[in-house]
N, CA, C and O atoms as a GROMACS GRO file, in nm:
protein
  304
    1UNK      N    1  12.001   9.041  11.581
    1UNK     CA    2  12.047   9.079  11.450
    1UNK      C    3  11.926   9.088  11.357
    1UNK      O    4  11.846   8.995  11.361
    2UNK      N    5  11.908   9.174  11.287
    2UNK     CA    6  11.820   9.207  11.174
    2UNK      C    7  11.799   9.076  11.083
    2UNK      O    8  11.879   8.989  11.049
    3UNK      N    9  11.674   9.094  11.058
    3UNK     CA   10  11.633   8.974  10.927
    3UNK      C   11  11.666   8.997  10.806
    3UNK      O   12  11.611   9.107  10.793
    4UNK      N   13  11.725   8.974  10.686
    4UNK     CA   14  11.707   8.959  10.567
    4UNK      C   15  11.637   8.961  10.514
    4UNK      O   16  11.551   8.901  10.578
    5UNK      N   17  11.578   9.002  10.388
    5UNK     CA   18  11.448   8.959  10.315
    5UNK      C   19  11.475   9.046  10.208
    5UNK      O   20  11.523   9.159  10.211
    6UNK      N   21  11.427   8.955  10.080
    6UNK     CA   22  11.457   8.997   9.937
    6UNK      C   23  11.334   9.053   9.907
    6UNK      O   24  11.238   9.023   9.977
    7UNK      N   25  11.318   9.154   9.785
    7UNK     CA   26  11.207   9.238   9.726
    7UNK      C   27  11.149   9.133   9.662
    7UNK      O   28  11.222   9.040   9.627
    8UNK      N   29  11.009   9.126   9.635
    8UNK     CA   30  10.968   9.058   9.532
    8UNK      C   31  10.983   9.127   9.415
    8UNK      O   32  11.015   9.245   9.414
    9UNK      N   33  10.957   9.051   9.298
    9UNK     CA   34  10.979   9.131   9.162
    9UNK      C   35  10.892   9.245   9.176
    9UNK      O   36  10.928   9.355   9.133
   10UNK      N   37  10.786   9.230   9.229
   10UNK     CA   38  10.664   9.351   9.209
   10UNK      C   39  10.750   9.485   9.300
   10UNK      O   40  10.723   9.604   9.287
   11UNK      N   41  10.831   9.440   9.370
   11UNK     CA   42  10.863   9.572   9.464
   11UNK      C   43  11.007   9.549   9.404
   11UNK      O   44  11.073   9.643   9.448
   12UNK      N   45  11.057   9.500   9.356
   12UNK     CA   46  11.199   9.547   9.290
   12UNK      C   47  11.189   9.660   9.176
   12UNK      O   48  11.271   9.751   9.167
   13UNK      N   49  11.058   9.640   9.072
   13UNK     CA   50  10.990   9.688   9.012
   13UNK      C   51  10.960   9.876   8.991
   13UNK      O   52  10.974   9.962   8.904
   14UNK      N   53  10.911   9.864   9.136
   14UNK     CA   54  10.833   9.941   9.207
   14UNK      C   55  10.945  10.053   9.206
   14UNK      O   56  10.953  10.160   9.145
   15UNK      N   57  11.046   9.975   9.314
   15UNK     CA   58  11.150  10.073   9.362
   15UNK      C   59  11.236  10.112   9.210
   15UNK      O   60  11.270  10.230   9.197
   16UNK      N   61  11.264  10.034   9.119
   16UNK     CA   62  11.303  10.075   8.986
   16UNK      C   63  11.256  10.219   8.975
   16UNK      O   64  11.316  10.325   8.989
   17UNK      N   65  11.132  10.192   8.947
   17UNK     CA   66  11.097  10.312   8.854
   17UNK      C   67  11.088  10.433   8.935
   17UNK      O   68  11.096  10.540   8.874
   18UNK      N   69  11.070  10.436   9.079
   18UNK     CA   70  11.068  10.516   9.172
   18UNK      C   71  11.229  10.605   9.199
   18UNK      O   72  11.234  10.720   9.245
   19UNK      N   73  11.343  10.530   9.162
   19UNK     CA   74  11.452  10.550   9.150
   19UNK      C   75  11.524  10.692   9.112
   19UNK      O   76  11.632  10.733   9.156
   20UNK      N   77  11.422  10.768   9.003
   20UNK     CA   78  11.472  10.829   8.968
   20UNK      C   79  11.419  10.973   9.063
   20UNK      O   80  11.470  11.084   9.056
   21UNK      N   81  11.311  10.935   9.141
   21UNK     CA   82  11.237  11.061   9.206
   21UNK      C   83  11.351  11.118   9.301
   21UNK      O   84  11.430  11.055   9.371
   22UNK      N   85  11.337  11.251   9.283
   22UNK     CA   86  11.412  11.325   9.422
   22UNK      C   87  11.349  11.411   9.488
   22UNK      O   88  11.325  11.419   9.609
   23UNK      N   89  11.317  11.491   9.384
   23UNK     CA   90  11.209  11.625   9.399
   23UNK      C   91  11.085  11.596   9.522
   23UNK      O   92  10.978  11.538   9.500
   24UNK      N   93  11.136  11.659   9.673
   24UNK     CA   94  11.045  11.631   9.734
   24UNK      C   95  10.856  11.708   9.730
   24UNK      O   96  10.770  11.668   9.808
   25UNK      N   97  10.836  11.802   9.640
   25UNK     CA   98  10.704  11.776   9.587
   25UNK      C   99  10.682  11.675   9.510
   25UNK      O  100  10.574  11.631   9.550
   26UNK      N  101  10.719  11.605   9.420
   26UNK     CA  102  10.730  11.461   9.364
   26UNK      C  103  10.655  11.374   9.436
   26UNK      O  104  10.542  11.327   9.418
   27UNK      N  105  10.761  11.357   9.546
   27UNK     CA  106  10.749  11.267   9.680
   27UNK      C  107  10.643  11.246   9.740
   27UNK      O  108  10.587  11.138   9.759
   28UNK      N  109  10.605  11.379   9.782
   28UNK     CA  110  10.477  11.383   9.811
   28UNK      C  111  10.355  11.356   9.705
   28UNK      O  112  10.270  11.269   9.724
   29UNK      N  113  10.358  11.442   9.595
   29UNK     CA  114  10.249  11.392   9.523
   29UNK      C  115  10.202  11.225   9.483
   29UNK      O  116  10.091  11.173   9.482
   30UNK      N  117  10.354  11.162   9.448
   30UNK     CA  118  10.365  11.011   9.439
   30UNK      C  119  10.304  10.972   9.587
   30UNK      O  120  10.215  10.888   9.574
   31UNK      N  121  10.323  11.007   9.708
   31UNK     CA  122  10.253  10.944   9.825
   31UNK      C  123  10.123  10.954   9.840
   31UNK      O  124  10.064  10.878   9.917
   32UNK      N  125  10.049  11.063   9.759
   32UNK     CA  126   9.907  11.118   9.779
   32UNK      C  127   9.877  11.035   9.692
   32UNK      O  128   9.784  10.974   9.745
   33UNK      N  129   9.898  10.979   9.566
   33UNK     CA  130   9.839  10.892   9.476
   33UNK      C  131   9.852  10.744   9.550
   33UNK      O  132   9.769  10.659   9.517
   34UNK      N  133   9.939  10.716   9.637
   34UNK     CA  134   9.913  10.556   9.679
   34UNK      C  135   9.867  10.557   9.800
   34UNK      O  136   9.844  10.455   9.864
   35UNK      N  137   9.847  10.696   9.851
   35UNK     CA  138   9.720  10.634   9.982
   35UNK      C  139   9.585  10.648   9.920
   35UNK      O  140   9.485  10.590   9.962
   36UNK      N  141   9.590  10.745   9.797
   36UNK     CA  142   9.465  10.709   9.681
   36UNK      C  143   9.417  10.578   9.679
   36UNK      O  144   9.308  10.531   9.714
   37UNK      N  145   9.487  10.542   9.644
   37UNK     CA  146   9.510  10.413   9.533
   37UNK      C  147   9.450  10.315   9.678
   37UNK      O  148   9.348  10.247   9.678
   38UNK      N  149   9.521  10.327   9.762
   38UNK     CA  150   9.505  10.172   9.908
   38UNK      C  151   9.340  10.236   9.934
   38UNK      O  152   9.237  10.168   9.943
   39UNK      N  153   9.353  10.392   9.942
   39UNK     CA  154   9.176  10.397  10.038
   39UNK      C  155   9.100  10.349   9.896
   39UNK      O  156   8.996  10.301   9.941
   40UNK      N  157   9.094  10.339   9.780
   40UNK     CA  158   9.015  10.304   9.671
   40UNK      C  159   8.978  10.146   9.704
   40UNK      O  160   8.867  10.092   9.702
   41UNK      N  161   9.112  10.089   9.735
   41UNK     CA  162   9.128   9.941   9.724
   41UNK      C  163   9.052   9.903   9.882
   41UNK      O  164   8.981   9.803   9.881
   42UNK      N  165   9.061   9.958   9.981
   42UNK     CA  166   9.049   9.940  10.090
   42UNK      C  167   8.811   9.937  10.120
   42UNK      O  168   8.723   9.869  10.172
   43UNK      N  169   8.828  10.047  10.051
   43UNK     CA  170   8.662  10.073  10.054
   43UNK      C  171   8.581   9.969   9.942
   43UNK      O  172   8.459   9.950   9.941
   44UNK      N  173   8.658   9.923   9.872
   44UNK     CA  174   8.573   9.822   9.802
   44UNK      C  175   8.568   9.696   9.882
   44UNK      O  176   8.465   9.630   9.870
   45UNK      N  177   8.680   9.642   9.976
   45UNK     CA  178   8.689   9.546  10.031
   45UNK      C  179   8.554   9.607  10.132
   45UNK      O  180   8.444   9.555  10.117
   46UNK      N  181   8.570   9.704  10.219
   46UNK     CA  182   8.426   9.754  10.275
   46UNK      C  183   8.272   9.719  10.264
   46UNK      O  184   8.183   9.670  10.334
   47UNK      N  185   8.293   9.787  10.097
   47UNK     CA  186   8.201   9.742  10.017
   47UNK      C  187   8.107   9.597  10.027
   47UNK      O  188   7.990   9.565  10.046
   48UNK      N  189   8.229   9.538  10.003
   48UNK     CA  190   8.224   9.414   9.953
   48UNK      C  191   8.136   9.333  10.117
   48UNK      O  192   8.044   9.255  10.095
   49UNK      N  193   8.170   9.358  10.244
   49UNK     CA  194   8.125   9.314  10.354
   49UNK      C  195   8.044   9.366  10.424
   49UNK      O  196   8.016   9.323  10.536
   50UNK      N  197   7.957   9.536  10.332
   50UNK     CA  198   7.879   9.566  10.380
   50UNK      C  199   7.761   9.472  10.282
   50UNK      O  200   7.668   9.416  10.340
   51UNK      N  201   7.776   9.463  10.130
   51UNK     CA  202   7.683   9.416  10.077
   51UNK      C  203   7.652   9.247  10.081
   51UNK      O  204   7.566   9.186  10.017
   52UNK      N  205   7.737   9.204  10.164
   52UNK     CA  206   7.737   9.059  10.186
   52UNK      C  207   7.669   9.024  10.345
   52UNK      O  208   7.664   8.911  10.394
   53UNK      N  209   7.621   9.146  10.409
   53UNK     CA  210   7.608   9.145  10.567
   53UNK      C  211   7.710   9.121  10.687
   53UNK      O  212   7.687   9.156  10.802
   54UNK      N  213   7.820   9.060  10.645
   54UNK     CA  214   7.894   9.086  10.730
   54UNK      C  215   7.926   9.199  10.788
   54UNK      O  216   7.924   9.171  10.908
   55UNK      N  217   7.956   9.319  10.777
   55UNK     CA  218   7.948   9.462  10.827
   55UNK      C  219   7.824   9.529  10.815
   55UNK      O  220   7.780   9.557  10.703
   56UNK      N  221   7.748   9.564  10.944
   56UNK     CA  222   7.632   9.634  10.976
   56UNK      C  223   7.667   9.768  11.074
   56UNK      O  224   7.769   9.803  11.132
   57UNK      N  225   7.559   9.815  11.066
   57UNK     CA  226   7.556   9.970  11.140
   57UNK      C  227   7.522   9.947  11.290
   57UNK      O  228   7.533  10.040  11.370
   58UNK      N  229   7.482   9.828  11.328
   58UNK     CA  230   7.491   9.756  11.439
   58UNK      C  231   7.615   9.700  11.551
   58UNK      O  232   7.631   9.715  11.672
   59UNK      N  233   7.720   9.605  11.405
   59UNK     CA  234   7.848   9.547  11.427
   59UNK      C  235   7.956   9.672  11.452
   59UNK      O  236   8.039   9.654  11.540
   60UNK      N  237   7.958   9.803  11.374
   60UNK     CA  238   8.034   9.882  11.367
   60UNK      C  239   7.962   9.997  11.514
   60UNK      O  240   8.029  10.073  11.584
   61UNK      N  241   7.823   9.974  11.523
   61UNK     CA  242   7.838  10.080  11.644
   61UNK      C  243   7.866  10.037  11.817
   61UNK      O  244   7.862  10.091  11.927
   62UNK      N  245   7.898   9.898  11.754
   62UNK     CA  246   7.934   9.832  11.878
   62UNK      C  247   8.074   9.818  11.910
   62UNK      O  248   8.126   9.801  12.021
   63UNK      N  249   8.113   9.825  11.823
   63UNK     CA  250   8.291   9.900  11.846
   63UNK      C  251   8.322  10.031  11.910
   63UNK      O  252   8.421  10.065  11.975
   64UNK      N  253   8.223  10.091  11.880
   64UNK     CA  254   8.278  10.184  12.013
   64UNK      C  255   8.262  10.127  12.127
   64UNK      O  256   8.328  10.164  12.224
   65UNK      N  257   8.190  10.050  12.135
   65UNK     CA  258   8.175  10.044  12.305
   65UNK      C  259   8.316   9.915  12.403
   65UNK      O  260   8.327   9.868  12.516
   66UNK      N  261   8.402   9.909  12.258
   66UNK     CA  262   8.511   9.777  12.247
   66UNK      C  263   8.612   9.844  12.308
   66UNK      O  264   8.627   9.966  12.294
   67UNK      N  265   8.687   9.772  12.381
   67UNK     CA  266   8.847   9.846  12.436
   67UNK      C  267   8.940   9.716  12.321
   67UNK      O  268   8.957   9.610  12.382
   68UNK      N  269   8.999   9.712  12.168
   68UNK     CA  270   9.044   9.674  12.110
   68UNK      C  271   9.176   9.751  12.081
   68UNK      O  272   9.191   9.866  12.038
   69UNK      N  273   9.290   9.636  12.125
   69UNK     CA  274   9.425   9.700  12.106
   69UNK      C  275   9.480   9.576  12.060
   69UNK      O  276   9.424   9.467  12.047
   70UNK      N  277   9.674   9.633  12.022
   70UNK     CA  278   9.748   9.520  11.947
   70UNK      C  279   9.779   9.487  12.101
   70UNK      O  280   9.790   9.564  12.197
   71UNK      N  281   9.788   9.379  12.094
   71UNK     CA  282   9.850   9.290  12.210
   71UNK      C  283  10.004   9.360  12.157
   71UNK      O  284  10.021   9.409  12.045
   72UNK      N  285  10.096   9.351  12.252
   72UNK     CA  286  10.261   9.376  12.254
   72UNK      C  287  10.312   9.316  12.318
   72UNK      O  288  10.282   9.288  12.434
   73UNK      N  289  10.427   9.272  12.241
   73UNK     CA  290  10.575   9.165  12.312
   73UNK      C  291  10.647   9.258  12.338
   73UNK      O  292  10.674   9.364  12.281
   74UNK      N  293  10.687   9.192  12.463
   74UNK     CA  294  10.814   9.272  12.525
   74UNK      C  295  10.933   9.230  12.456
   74UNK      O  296  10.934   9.108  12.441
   75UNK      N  297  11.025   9.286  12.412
   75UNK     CA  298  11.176   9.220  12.314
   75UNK      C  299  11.266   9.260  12.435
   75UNK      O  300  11.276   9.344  12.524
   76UNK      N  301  11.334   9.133  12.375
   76UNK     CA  302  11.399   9.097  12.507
   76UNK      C  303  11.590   9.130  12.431
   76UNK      O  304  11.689   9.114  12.503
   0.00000   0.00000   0.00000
C-alpha cells in the first residue's frame, strides 16, 4: 500500500500559486525556469568544492574510468 505524506508549507505554497497554470506553453516555460533555477543552485554547490579542493580535474577524470551505479532492490 502506498505511503502518505503531507506537503510542507513551502510546497503547499508552491502548488498554490501554480494552481492556476493550464496553458501548456506556461508549463513548459514555468519548467525551463526551475531547471534554471536547480542548474544555478547546483553549480555553485560545484563551485563551492572546486574552490575548496575537494573536486579536481584529476578526481573527476577518474570517473570515467568508474563503473558507478544505484544499487537496486528487488520489491517484493
Amino acid at each position: 500500500m502506498a505511503q502518505m505524506t503531507s506537503f510542507s508549507p513551502a510546497q503547499y505554497e508552491v502548488l498554490n500559486m501554480l494552481s492556476c497554470i493550464t496553458d501548456e506553453a506556461d508549463v513548459a516555460a514555468l519548467k525551463n525556469l526551475i531547471v534554471q533555477f536547480l542548474n544555478s543552485r547546483l553549480q555553485k554547490e560545484i563551485d563551492k568544492l572546486w574552490d575548496n579542493g575537494d573536486l579536481t580535474e584529476e578526481k573527476v577524470a577518474g570517473w570515467s574510468h568508474e563503473h558507478m551505479r544505484t544499487p537496486y532492490r528487488t520489491v517484493l
